[in-house]
TORKOL-4160 file (C-alpha; in steps of 0.2 Angstrom, whole numbers, padded with zeros to 4 digits, m for minus):
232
<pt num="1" X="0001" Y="m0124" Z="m0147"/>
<pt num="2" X="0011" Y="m0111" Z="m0143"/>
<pt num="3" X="0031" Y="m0109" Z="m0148"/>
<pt num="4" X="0040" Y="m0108" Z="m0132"/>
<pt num="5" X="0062" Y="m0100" Z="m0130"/>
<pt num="6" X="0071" Y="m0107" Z="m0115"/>
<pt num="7" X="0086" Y="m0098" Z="m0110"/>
<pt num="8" X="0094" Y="m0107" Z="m0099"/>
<pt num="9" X="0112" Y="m0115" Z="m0094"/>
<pt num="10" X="0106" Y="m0129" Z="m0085"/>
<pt num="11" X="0106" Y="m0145" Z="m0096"/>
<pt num="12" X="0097" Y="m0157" Z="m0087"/>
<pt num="13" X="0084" Y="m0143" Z="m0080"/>
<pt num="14" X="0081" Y="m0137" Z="m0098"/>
<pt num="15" X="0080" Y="m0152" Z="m0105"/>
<pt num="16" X="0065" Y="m0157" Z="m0091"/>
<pt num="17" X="0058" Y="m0140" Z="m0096"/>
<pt num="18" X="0059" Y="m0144" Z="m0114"/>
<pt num="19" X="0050" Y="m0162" Z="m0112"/>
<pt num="20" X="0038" Y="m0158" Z="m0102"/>
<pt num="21" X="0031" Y="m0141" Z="m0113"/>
<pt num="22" X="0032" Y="m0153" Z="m0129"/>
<pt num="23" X="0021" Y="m0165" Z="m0120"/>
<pt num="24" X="0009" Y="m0151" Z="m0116"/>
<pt num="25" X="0009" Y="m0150" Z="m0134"/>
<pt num="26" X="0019" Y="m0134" Z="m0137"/>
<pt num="27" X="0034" Y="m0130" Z="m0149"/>
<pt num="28" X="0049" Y="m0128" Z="m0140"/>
<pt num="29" X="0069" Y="m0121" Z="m0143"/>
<pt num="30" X="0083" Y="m0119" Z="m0131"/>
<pt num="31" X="0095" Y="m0109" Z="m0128"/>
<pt num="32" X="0112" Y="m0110" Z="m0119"/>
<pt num="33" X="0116" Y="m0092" Z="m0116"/>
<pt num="34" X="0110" Y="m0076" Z="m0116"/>
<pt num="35" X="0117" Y="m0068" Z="m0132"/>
<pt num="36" X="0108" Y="m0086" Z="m0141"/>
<pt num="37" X="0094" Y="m0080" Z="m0133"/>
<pt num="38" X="0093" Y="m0065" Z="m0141"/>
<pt num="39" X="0097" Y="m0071" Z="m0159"/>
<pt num="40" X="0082" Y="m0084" Z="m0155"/>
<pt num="41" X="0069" Y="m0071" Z="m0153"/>
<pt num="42" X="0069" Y="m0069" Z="m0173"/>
<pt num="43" X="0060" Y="m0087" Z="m0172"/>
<pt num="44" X="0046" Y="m0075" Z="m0165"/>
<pt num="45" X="0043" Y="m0084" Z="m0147"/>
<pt num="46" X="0024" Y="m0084" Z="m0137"/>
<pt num="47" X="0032" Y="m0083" Z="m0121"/>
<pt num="48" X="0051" Y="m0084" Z="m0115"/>
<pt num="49" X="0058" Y="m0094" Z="m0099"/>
<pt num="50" X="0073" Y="m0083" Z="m0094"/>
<pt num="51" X="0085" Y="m0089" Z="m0082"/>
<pt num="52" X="0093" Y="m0074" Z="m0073"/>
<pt num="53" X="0111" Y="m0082" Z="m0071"/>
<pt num="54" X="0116" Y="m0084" Z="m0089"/>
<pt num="55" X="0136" Y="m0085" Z="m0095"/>
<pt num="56" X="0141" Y="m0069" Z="m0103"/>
<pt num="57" X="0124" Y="m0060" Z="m0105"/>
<pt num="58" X="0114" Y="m0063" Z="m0091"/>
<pt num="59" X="0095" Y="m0062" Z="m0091"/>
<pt num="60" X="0091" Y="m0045" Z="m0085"/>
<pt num="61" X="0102" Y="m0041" Z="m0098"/>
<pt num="62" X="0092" Y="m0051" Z="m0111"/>
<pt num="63" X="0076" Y="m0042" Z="m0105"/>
<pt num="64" X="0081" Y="m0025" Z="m0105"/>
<pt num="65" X="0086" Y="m0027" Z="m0124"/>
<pt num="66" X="0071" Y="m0037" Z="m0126"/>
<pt num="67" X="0060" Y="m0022" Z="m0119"/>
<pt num="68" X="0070" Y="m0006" Z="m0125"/>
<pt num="69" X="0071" Y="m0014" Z="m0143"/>
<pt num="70" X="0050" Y="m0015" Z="m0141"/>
<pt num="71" X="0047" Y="m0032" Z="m0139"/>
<pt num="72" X="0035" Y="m0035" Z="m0127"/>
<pt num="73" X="0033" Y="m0055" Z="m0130"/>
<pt num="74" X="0027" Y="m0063" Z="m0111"/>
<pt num="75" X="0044" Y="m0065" Z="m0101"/>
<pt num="76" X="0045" Y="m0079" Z="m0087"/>
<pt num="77" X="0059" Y="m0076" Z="m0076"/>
<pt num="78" X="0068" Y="m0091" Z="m0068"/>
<pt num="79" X="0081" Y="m0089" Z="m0054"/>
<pt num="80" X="0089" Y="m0094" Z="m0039"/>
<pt num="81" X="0087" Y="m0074" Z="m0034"/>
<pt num="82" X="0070" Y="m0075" Z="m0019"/>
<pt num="83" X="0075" Y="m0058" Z="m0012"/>
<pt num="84" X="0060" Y="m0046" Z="m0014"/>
<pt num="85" X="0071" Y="m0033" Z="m0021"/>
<pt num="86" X="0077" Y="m0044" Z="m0036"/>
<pt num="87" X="0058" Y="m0049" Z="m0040"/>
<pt num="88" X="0054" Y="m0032" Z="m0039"/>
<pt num="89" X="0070" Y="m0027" Z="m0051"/>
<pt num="90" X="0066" Y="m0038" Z="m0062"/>
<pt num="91" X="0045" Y="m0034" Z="m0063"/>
<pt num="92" X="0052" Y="m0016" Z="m0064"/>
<pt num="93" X="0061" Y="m0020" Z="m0081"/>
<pt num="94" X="0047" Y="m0031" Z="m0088"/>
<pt num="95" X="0046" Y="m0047" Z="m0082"/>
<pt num="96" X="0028" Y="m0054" Z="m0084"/>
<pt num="97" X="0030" Y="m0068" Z="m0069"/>
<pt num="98" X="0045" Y="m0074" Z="m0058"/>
<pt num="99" X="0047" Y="m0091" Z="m0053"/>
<pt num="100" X="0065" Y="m0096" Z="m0039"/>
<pt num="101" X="0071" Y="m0111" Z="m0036"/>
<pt num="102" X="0069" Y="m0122" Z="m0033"/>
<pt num="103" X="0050" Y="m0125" Z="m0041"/>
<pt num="104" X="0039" Y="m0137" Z="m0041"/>
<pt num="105" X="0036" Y="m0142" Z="m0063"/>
<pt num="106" X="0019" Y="m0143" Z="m0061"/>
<pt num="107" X="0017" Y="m0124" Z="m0052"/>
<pt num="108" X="0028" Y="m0118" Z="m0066"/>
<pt num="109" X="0017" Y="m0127" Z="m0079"/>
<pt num="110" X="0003" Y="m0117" Z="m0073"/>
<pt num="111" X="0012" Y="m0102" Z="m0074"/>
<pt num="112" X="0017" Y="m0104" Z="m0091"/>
<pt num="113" X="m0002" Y="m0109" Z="m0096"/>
<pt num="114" X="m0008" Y="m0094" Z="m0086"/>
<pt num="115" X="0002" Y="m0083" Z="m0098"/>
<pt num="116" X="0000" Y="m0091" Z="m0112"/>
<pt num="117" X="m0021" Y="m0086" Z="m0108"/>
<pt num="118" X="m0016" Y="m0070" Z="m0107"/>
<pt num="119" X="m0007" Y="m0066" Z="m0122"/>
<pt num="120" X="m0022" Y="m0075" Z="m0133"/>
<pt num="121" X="m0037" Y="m0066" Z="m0123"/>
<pt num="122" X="m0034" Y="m0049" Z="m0127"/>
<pt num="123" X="m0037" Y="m0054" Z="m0145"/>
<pt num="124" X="m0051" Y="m0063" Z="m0141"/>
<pt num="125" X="m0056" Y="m0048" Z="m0131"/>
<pt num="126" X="m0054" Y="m0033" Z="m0144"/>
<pt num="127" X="m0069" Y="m0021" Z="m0149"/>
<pt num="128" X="m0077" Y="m0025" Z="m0164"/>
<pt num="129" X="m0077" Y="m0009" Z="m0178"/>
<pt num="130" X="m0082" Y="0007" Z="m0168"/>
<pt num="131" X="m0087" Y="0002" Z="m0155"/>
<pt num="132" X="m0085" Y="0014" Z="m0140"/>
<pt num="133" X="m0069" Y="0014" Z="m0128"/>
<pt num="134" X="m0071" Y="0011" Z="m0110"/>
<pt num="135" X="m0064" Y="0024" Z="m0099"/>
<pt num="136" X="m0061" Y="0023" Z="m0080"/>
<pt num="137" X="m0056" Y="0039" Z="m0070"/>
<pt num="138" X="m0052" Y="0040" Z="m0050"/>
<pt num="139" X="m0042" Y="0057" Z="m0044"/>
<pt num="140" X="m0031" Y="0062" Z="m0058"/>
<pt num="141" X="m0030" Y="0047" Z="m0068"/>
<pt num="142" X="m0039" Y="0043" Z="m0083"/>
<pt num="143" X="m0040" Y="0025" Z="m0090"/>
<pt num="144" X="m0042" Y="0021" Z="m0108"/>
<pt num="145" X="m0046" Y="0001" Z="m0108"/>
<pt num="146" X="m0046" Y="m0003" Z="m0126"/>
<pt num="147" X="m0031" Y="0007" Z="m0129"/>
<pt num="148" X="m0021" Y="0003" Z="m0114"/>
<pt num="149" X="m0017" Y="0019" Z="m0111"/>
<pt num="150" X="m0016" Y="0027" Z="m0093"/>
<pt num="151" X="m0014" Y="0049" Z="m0089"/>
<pt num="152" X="m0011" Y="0056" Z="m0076"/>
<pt num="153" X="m0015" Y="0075" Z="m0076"/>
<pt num="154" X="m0013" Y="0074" Z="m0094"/>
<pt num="155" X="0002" Y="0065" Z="m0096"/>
<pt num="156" X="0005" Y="0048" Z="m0102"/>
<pt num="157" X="0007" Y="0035" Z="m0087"/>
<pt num="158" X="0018" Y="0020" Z="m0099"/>
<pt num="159" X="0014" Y="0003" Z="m0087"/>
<pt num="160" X="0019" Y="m0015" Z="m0091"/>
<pt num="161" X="0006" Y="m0027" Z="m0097"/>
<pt num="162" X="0004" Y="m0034" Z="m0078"/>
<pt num="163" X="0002" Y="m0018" Z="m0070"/>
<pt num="164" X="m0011" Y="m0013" Z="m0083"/>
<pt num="165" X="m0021" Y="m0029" Z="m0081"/>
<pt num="166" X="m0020" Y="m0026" Z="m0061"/>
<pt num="167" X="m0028" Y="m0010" Z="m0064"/>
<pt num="168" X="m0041" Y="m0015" Z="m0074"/>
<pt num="169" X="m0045" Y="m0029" Z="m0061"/>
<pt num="170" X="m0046" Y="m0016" Z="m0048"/>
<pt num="171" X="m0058" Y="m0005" Z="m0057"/>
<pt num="172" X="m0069" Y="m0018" Z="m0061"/>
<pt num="173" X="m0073" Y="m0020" Z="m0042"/>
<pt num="174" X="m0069" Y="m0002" Z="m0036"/>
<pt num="175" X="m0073" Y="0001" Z="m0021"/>
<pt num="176" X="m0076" Y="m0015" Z="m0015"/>
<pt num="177" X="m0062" Y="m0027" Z="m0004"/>
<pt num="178" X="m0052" Y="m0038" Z="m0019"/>
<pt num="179" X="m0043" Y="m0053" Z="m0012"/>
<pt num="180" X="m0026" Y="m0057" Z="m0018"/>
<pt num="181" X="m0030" Y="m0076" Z="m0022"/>
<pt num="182" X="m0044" Y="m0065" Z="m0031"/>
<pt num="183" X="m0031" Y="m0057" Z="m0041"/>
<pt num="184" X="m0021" Y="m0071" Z="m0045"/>
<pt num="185" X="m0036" Y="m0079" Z="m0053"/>
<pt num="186" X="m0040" Y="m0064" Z="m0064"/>
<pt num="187" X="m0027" Y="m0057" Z="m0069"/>
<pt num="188" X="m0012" Y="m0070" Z="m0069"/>
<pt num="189" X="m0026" Y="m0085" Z="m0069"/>
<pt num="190" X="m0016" Y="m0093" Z="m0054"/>
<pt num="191" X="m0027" Y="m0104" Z="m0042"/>
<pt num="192" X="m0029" Y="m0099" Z="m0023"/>
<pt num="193" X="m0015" Y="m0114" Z="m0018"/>
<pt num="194" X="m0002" Y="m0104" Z="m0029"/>
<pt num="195" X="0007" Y="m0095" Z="m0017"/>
<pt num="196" X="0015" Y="m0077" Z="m0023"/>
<pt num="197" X="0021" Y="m0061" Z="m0019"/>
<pt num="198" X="0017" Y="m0057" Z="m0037"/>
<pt num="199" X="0001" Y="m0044" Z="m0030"/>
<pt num="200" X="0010" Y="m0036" Z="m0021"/>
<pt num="201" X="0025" Y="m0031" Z="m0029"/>
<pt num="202" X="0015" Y="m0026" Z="m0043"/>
<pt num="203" X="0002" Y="m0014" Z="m0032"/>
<pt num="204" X="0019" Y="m0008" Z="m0027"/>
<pt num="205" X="0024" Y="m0002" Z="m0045"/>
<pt num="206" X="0004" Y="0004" Z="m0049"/>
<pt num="207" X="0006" Y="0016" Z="m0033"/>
<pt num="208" X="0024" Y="0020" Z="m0036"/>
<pt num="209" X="0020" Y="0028" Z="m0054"/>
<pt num="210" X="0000" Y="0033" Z="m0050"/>
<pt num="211" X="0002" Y="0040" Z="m0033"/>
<pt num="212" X="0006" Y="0056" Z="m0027"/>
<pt num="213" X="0014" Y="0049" Z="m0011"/>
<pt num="214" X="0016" Y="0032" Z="m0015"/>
<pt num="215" X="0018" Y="0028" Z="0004"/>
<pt num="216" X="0002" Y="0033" Z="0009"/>
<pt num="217" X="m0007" Y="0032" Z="m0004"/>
<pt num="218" X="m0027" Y="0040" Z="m0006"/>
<pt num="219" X="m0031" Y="0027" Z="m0021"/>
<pt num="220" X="m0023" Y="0010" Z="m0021"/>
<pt num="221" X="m0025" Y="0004" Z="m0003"/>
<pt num="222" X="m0021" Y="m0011" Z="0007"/>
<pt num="223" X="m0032" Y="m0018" Z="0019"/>
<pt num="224" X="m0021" Y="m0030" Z="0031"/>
<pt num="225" X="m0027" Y="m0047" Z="0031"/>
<pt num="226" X="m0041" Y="m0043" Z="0018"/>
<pt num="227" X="m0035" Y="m0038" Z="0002"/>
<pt num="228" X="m0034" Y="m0022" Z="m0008"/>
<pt num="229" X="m0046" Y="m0009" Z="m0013"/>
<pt num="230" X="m0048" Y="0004" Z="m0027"/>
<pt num="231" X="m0054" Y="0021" Z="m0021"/>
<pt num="232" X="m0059" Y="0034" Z="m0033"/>
């Protein structure tokens, strides 16, 4: 069971939301608003569903307050916003997922359940006592798994939990032609019929922050058709 915060103005959607994730057997609270969102977060959520058009606050608002005060709980991000550059706003100030409308519930069950697998693997996934860290390298970046660190020449490279994951996904095959349905099973564990630009907009950010010339990049690339591949 995991708790769950709606933020969302839309009775009759929240409520749905609300029945249907209490039947899955998780604990659930709504809110109307965004500034009841925010005060709802000191009931400690698992994952949020954020509606982006909130009265008052809306929800990029609510999750850049959530991110700059440090809180990194998953964010799902509901809206009626399918324009590219919205998703990628809203993956660029943390947003873990992005789900328009209108949805099918059982697509944005899964999505909630694929987060939810997220959040509890890493635990499940954590070295025991000293053991020794995994580091990656290709160009001028070093990756530090167990830490979740990334540099770049040195520096300090800070990523959201997605486009670290991505990384690490792309690493484990470098080299080697990665599918995006590939992906979506791995790092968001989507199944091939979920259709999503999620991939993309997040190789987008990887190669915005990683390299050099982010429009033709050396390390990240994109093979049309085929999927992506990690160079070293």
């Amino acid at each position: 069971m995991a708790r769950i915060l709606i933020i969302e103005d839309h009775v009759d959607l929240a409520r749905t939301l609300r029945a249907n994730l209490e039947l899955e057997g998780h604990e659930v609270r709504v809110a109307p608003d965004g500034d009841a969102g925010l005060a709802e977060t000191a009931w400690r959520p698992t994952l949020i569903v954020l509606d982006l058009m909130l009265p008052g606050t809306d929800g990029l608002a609510v999750l850049t307050t959530l991110r700059q005060r440090g809180d990194l709980t998953p964010v799902l991000i509901l809206s009626a916003r399918n324009a590219e550059v919205e998703k990628v706003r809203g993956f660029r100030l943390g947003a873990d997922d992005y789900v328009t409308k209108p949805f099918g519930l059982m697509e944005l069950l899964a999505r909630v359940d694929a987060l939810l697998r997220r959040v509890a693997r890493p635990a499940a996934e954590a070295p025991a006592g000293d053991a020794p860290m995994t580091v990656h390298a290709f160009g001028d970046i070093r990756v530090e798994v167990e830490s979740r660190r990334v540099f770049k020449r040195g520096a300090e490279v800070l990523l959201r939990p997605k486009e670290f994951d991505l990384l690490v996904a792309l690493l484990r095959h470098a080299g080697r032609v990665v599918s995006r349905a590939r992906l979506l099973r791995e790092v968001w564990g989507y199944e091939a019929s979920v259709v999503s630009r999620t991939v993309d907009t997040h190789l987008l950010e990887l190669r915005r922050r990683l390299e050099d010339d982010p429009a033709q990049p050396r390390h990240l690339v994109t093979l049309r058709g085929a999927g992506y591949r990690l160079e070293r």
